[in-house]
N, C-alpha and C positions, 0 to 999 in steps of 0.2 A: 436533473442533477444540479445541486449547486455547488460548483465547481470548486469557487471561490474556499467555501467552508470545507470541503474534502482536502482541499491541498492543505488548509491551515491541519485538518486535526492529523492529516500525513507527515508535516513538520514537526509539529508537536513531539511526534510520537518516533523520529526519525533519529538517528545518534550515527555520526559519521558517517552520513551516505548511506546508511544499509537499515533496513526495518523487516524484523520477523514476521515470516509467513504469517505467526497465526494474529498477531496485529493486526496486518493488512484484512483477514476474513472480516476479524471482527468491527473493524473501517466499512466496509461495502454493507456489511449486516446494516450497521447503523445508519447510513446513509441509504441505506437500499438502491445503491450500485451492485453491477455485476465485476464479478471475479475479473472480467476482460477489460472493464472501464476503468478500476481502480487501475490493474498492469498498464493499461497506455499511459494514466496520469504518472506512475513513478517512471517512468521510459522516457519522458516528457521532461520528468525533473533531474532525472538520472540520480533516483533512487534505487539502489539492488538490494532485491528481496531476499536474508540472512533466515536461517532453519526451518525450510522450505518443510512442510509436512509430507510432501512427495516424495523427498531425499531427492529435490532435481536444483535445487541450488544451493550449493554451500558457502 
């Protein structure tokens, strides 16, 4: 993984701390990270994850 580049396009794409579920899928797609690698990197930045597709975070 290169990190570096995951956290930039996480920034990017991040508005007040919080970035949508389906964002973040489509982050690990592209980078071909797992669901679990991207979650530590926003845990890491203390990024929370907003319209969870699970209905497990709002």
């Amino acid at each position: 993984m290169e990190k570096e580049k995951v956290i930039s396009a996480i920034k990017q794409r991040t508005k007040e701390g919080r970035i949508p579920c389906a964002v973040c899928f489509k982050i690990a797609e592209e980078y071909n990270i797992s669901k679990k690698e991207l979650g530590e990197l926003l845990n890491e930045l203390g990024i929370k994850v907003i319209q969870c597709q699970l209905g497990l975070f709002k």
